[in-house]
C-alpha positions in Angstrom: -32.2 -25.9 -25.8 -30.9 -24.6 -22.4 -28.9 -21.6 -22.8 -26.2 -20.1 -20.2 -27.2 -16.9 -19.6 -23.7 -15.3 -18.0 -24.5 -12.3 -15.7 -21.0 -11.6 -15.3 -19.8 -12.4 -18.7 -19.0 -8.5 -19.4 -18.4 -7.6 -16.3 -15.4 -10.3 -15.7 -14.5 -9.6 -19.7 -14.0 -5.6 -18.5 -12.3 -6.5 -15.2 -9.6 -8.4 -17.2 -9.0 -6.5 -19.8 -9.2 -3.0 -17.4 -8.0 -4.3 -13.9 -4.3 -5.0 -12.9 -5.2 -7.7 -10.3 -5.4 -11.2 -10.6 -7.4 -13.1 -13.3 -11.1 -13.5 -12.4 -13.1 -16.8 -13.2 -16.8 -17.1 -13.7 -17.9 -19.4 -10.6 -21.2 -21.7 -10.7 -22.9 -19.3 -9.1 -22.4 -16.3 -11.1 -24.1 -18.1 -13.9 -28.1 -18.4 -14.5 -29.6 -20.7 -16.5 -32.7 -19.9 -18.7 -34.9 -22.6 -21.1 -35.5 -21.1 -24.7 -35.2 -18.2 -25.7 -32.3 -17.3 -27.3 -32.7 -13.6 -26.9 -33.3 -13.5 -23.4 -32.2 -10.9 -21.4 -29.6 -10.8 -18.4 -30.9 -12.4 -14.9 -29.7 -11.3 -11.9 -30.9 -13.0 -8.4 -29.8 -12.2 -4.5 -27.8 -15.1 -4.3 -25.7 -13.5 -7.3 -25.4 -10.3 -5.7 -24.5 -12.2 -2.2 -21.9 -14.5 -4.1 -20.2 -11.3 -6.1 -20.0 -9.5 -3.2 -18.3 -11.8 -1.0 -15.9 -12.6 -4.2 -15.1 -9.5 -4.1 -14.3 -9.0 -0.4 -12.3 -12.3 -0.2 -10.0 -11.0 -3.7 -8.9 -7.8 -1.7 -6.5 -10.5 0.3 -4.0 -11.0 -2.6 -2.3 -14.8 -2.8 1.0 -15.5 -3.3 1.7 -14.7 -6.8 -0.7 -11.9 -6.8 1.3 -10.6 -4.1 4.4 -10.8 -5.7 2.8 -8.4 -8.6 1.3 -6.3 -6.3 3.2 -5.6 -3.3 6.9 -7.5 -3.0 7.9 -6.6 -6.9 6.7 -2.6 -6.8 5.2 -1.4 -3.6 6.5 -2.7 -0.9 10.6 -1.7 -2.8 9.6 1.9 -3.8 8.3 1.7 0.2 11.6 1.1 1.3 10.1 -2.6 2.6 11.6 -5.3 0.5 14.2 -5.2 -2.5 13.7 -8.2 -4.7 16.7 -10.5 -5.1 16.5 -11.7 -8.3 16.2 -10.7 -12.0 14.5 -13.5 -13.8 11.2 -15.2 -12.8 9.1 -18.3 -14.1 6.3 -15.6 -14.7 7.0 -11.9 -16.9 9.8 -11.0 -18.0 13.6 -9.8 -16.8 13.7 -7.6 -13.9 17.5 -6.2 -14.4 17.3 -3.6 -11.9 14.3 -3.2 -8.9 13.7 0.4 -10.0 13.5 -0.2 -13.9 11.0 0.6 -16.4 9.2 -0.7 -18.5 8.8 -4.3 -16.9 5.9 -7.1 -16.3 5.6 -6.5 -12.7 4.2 -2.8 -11.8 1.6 -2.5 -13.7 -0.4 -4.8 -11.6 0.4 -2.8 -8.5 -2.7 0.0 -8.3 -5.9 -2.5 -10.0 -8.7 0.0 -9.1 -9.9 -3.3 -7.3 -12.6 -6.0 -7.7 -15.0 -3.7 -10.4 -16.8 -6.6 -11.7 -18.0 -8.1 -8.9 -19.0 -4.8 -7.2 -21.3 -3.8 -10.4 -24.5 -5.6 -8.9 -24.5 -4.7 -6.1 -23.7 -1.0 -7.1 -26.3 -0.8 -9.6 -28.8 -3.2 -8.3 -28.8 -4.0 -4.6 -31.8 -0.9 -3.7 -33.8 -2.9 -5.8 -33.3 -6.2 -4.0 -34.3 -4.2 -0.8 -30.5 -4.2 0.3 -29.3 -0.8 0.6 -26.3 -2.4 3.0 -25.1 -4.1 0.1 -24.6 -0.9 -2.0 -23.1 1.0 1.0 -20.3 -1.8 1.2 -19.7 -2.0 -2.4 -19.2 1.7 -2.5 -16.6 1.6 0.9 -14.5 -1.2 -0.8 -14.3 0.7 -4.2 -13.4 4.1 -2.3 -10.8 1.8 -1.1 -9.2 0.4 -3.7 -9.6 3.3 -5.8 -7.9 5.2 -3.8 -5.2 3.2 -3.2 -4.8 3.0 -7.3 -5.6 6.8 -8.0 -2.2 7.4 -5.3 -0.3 4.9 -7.4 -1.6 6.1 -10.7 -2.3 9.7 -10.5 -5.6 9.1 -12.6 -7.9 6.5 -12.8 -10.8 5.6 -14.8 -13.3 5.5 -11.3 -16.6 6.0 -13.6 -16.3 3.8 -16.4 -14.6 0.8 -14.9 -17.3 0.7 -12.3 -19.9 1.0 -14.8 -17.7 -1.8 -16.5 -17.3 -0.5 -19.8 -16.6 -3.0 -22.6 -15.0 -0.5 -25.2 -12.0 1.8 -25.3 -11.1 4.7 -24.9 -12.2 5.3 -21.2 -12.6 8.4 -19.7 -9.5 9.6 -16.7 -10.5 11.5 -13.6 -7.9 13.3 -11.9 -6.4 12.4 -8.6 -8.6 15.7 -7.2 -11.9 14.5 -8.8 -11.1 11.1 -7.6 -10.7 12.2 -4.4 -14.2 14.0 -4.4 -15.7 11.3 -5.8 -14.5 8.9 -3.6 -15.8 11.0 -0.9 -19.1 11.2 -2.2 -19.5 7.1 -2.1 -18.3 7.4 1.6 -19.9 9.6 3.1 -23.5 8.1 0.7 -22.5 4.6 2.3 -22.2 6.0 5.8 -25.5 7.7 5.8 -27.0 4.2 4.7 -25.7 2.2 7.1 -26.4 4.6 9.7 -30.2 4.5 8.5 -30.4 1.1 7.8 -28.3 -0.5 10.6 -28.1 -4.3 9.3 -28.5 -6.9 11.6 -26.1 -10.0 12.4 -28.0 -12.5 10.0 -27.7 -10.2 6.6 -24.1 -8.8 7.3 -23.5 -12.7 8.0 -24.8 -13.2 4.4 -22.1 -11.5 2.7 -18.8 -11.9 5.5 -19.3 -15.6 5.9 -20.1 -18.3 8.8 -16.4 -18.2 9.5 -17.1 -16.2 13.1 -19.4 -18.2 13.8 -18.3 -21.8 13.3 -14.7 -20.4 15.0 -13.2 -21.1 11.2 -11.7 -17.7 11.7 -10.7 -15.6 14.4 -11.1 -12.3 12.6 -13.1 -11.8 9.5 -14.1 -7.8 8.4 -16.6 -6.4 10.5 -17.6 -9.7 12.6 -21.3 -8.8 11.5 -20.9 -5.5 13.0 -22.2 -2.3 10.8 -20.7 0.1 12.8 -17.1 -1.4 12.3 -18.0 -0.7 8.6 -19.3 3.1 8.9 -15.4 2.7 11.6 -13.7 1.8 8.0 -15.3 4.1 5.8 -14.4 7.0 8.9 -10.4 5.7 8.5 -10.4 5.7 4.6 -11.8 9.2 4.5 -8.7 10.1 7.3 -6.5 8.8 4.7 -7.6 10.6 2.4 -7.9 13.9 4.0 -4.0 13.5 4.8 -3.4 13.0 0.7 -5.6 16.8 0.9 -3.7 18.4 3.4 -1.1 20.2 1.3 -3.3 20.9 -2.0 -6.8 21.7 -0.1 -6.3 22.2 3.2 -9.5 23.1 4.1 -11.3 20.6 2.7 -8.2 18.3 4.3 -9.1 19.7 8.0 -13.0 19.1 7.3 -12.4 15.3 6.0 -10.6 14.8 9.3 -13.4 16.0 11.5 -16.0 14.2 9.9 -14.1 11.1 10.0 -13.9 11.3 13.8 -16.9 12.5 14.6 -20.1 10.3 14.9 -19.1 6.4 15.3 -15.2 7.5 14.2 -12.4 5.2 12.6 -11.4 1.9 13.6 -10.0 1.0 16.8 -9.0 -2.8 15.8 -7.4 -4.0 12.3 -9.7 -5.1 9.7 -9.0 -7.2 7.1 -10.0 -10.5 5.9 -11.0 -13.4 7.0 -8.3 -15.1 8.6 -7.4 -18.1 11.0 -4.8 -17.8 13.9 -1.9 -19.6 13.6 -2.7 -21.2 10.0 -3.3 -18.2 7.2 0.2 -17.5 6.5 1.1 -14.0 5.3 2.4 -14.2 1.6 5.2 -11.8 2.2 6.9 -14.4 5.0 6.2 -16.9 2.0 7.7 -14.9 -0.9 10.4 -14.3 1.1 11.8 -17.6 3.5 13.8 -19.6 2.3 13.1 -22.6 3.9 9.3 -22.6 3.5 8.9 -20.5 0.5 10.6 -18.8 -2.9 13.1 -16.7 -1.2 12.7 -13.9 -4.1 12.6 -11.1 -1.8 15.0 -9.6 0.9 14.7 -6.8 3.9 15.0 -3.3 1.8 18.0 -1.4 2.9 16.1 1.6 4.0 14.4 -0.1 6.9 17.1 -1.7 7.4 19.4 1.7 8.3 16.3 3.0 9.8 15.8 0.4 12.7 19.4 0.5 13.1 20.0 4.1 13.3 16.4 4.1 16.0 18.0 1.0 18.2 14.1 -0.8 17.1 14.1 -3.6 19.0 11.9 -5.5 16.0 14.6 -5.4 13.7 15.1 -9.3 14.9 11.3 -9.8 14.8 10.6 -8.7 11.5 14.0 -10.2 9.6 16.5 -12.9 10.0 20.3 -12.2 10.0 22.3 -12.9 6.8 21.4 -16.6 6.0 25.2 -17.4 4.8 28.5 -16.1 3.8 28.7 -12.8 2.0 31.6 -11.9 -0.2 32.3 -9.0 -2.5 31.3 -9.2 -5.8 34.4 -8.3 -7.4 38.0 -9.5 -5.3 35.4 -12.6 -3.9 37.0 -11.7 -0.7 35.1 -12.8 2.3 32.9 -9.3 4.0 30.8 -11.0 6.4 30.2 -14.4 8.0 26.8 -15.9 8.3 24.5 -15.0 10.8 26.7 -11.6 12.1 24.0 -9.1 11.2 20.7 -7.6 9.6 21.4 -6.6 6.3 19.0 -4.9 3.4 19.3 -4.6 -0.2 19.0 -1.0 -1.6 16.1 -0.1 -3.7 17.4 0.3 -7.3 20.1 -1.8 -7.3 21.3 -4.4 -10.2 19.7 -7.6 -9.8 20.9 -10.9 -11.2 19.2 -14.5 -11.8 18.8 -15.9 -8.6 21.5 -18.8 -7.4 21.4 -20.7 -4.3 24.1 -18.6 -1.3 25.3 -16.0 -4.0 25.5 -12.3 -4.2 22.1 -10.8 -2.2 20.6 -14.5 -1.8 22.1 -14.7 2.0 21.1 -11.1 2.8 18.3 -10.6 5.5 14.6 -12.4 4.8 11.5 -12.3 6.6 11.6 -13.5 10.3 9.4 -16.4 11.5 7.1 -14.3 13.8 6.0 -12.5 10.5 4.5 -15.7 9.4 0.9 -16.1 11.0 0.5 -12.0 10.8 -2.6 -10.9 9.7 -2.9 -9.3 6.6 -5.1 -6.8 6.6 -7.0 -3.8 4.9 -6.4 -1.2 8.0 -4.1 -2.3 10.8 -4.7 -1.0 14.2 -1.4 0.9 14.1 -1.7 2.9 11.0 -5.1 4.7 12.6 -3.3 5.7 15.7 -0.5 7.2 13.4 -3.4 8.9 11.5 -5.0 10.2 14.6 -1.7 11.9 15.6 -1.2 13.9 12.5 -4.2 15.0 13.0 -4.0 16.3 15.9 -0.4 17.5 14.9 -2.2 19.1 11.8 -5.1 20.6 13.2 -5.7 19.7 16.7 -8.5 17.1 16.8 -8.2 13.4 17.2 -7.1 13.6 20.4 -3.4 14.0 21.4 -0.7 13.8 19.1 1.5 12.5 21.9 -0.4 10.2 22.8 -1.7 8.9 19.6 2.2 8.9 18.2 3.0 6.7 21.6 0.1 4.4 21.2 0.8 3.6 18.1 4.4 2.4 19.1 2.9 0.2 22.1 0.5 -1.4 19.7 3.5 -2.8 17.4 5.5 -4.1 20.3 2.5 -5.6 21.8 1.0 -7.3 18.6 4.5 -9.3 18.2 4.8 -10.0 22.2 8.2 -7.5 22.3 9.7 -5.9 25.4 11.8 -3.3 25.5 9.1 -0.6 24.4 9.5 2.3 27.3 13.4 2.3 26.6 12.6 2.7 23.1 10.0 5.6 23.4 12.8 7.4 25.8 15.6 7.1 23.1 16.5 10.9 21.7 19.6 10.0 19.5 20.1 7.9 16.9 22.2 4.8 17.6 25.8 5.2 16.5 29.0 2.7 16.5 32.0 3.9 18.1 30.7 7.2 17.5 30.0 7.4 14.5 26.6 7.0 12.4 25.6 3.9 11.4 25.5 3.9 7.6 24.3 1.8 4.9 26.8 -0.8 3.9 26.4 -3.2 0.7 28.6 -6.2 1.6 28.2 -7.8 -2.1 28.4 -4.4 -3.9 30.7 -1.8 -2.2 30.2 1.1 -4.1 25.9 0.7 -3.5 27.0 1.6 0.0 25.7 5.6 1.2 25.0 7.5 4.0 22.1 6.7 6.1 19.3 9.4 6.1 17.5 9.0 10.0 18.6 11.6 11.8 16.0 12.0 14.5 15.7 10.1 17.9 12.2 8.6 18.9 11.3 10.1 22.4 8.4 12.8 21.6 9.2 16.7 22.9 7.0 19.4 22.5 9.8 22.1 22.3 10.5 20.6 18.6 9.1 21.9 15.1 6.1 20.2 13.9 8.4 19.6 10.9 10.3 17.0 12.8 7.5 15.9 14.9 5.6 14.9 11.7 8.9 13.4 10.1 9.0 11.0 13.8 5.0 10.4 13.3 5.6 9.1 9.6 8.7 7.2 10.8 7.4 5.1 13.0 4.2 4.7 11.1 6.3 3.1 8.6 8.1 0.8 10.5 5.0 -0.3 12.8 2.5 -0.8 9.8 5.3 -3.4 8.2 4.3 -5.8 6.3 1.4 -4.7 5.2 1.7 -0.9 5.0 3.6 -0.4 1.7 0.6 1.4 -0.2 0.0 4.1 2.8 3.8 3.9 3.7 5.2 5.0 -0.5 1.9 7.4 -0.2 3.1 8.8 2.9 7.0 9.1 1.3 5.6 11.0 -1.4 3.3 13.6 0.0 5.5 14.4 3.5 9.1 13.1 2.1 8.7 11.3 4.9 9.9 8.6 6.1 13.6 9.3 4.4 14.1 6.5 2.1 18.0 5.8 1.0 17.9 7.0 -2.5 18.0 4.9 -5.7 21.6 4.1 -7.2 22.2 7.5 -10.0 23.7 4.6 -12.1 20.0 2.3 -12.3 17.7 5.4 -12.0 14.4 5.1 -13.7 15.0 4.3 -17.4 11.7 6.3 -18.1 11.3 9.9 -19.9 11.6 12.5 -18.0 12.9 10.7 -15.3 13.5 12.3 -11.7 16.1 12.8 -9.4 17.2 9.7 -7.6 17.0 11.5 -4.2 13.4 12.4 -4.6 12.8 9.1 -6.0 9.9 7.8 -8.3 6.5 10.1 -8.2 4.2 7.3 -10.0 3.6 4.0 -11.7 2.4 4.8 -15.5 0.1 3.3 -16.9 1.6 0.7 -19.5 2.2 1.8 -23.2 3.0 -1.5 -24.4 -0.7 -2.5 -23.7 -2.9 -1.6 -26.7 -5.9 -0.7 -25.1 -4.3 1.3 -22.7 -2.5 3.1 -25.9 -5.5 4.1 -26.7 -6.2 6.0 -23.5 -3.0 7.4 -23.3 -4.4 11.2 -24.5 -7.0 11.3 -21.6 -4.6 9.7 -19.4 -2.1 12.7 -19.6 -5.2 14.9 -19.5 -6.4 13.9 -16.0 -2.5 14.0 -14.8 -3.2 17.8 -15.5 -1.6 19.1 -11.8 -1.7 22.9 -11.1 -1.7 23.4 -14.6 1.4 21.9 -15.4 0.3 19.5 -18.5 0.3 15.7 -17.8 2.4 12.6 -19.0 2.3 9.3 -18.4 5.7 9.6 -16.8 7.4 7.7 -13.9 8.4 11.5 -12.8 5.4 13.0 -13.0 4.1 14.9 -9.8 0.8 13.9 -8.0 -2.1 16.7 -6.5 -1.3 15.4 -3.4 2.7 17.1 -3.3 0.8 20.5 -4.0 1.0 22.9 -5.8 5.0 23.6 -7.0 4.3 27.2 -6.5 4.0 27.5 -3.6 5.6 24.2 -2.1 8.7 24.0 -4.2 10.9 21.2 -3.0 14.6 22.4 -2.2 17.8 20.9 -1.6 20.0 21.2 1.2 23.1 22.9 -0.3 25.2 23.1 3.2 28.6 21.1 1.4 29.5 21.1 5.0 27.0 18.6 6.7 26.1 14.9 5.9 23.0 15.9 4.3 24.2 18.0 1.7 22.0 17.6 -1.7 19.1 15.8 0.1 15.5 17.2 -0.4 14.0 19.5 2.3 10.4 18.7 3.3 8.3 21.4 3.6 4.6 20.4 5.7 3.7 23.4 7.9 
């Protein structure tokens, strides 16, 4: 009888039970069929190595609901991006408060990415004469790994690439992730240097969408050196995660990614279409052509205020309707007056058509036909100036800092960018700072936390010229920066986030102080499997040795070591900033 031999039948067993993404399906193609014998042994052909590794490409572009999970619900609020609007959904559970834990929604944010359909061509592609194909799997797992290890603290990088079917898995470190990561980087670069594949086998795993004009962007655009360019920007990310723990190794990353063919000039993403891929956060969000369960997060709100960005009416509507406070039901603003953000942390309640944060500020039109991509043009110009900030390479940090405010005004058309670049004062009202207001809840209002202008000077500490580089990273890599932007918050304390509500602060043991904000996602205890992991888990947390948990509080490699970067409090009662946490970077 004919017998379905399933290639991927372990692999896409592991990737569901270990992965946080989406569910993934076996596809016609991932399945070989065999006459006989019953004990026949696993078949693997090109085509299935071609097909899994386009799969797994095309899944780093997140739908809709996978969205939701991964960005909108988690990310993209502990960014300071979005603050979800409601506390009940058709899929997981409650959501009471947008900074609570445990819940349905994080865990998914951090998958270590698309494992199963990387494992063939990972273990298998030198044998099929395609080095290339190895060298990409490798760059999209240094990815997505590190993406997860930063959200994590510790991942399982070795055994959920090797896809192993049984618990308990084995945790490295955020450190050892980091090397490791490294390692598949700088392996991948030296193969596609060597190698250098041509148009027709690079076309073989991106797709004919370039060519038959079915997309106007699509990854490398059969280009190897744009993929050796990504590779380059990943490992600049990652030396900035080094800086303050190992910053020698940090300053060597840097060089190394700039040197040679160097980091990506252009964004790079998906394949996408002009004009008709629309980008899920405008869809989770609008409320006229999608689910309106997200609204503008009041830090970027306060922010752009407080900086007089002229994007703030790019990027978000004005309140959709009437709002009125929640208690007298007195009337506090009429619709359409002005852009206003829910803070992060807040109490959420089910969603009802024109009440309480519904009518706050959603996702502009313009946002709509964005691309959404893996590494935006912007985010490696920010990149390029810390480094040069940090350690003088990369070009100039002026420049970089500059060019990567121009690119942002000229990817959404805006005008208005050399006033902007000139201002040196944040915007005030009748002279006085503009400050967070909560016209549905009063008593979620607060102080704002921007204190610094935009036009670069020399004469200033590096202190502040990293807190303006970081700033306007953040707000020029929206929507689709919320992984590099919470990273960023974390290991800088940069950009300065409005702090979560001390009456809806993580419900977690040991929590954290609501000004410094949550360090982590943990892994989920309610999961069995993961249960089982829990003891090496808290083992690879292991920072400076200070002993690991699987804690919403607990601090990452990249903060360094608490010896000797101890975070302190401003304890000046006299000034607005009184009880805030003092970076420390230089």
């Amino acid at each position: 009888m004919n017998k379905l031999i399933q290639s991927l039948g372990i692999a896409l067993l592991a990737g569901s039970l270990f992965s946080c993404g989406p569910k993934q399906e076996l596809q016609l193609w991932q399945i070989d069929i065999v006459q006989g014998d019953e004990n026949a042994t696993e078949v693997t052909t090109l085509e299935t190595l071609t097909g899994e590794l386009q799969s797994a490409l095309s899944s780093i572009n997140s739908a809709q609901h996978a969205y939701q999970y991964e960005f909108t619900n988690s990310v993209d609020v502990f960014a300071g991006y979005f603050t979800v609007n409601r506390s009940t959904f058709q899929y997981g559970g409650p959501l009471p408060f947008t900074y609570s834990w445990p819940n349905d929604y994080y865990p998914s944010a951090g998958g270590i990415g698309p494992t199963s359909s990387l494992y063939h061509a990972y273990t298998q592609a030198n044998d099929f004469g395609k080095p290339e194909y190895k060298a990409i799997a490798q760059i999209i797992y240094g990815m997505t790994a590190l993406r997860s290890v930063n959200v994590k603290g510790a991942i399982s990088y070795v055994d959920s690439r090797n896809l192993k079917a049984s618990r308990p898995l084995s945790y490295q470190s955020q450190e050892e992730t980091y090397n490791m990561i490294l390692a598949d980087l700088d392996e991948a670069i030296a193969t596609l240097e060597q190698v250098q594949p041509d148009t027709e086998s690079l076309r073989a795993i991106e797709g004919e969408g370039m060519q038959n004009g079915t997309a106007t962007d699509a990854y490398s655009a059969y280009n190897w050196k744009k993929w050796v360019q990504l590779a380059n920007t990943i490992k600049l990310r990652l030396a900035m995660c080094l800086a303050k723990p190992n910053p020698t190794l940090a300053q060597q990353v840097a060089t190394e990614a700039l040197s040679g063919n160097g980091v990506l000039e252009e964004d790079f993403g998906g394949s996408w279409l002009q004009g008709t891929n629309v980008h899920p956060a405008y869809s989770i969000s609008s409320t006229k052509e999608g689910w309106a369960d997200c609204r503008m997060g009041g830090s970027i709100e306060n922010a752009m205020k407080r900086l007089g960005h002229p994007l703030i009416g790019v990027f978000f509507t004005t309140n959709s309707g009437q709002i009125n406070d929640k208690s007298s039901g007195a009337t506090m603003l009429a619709a359409g007056v002005d852009y206003v953000g829910i803070r992060q942390g807040v109490t959420m309640e089910p969603k009802s058509s024109g009440v309480g944060y519904y009518n706050f500020s959603e996702v502009n039109t313009p946002v709509k036909f964005i691309r959404q991509t893996w590494v935006c043009k912007e985010e490696v110009l920010f990149l390029k100036a810390e480094a040069a900030l940090r350690w003088g390479i990369g070009g100039s940090a002026q420049q970089n800092y500059e060019d990567g405010i121009r690119a942002v005004f000229t990817r959404y058309g805006a005008s208005g960018v050399d006033e902007y670049l000139a201002r040196t004062e944040i915007e005030r009202i009748n002279g006085k700072n503009i400050d967070y207001v909560d016209y549905y809840v009063n008593s979620n209002s607060c102080a704002g936390r921007i204190a610094i202008g935009v036009k670069w000077d020399d004469s200033e500490s590096d202190e502040t010229k990293l807190e303006k580089i970081i700033t306007q990273k953040w707000i020029s890599m929206f929507p689709n920066g919320g992984y590099e932007a919470w990273t960023d918050f974390r290991r800088t304390g940069y950009p300065r986030l409005i702090p979560v509500p001390e009456a809806n602060k993580w419900t977690g043991n040991p929590t954290f102080p609501v000004e410094l904000q949550l360090r982590r996602i943990p892994y989920d205890e309610s999961d069995e499997n993961v249960l089982i992991d829990i003891p090496n888990i808290a083992s690879a947390l292991t920072v400076f040795g200070i002993p690991g948990e699987n804690s919403g509080g607990m601090r990452l490699y990249f903060e360094g070591d608490p010896s000797e970067y101890p975070w302190t409090y401003d304890e000046d009662e006299s000034v607005y900033s009184y009880g805030w946490p003092i970076p420390k970077n230089f």
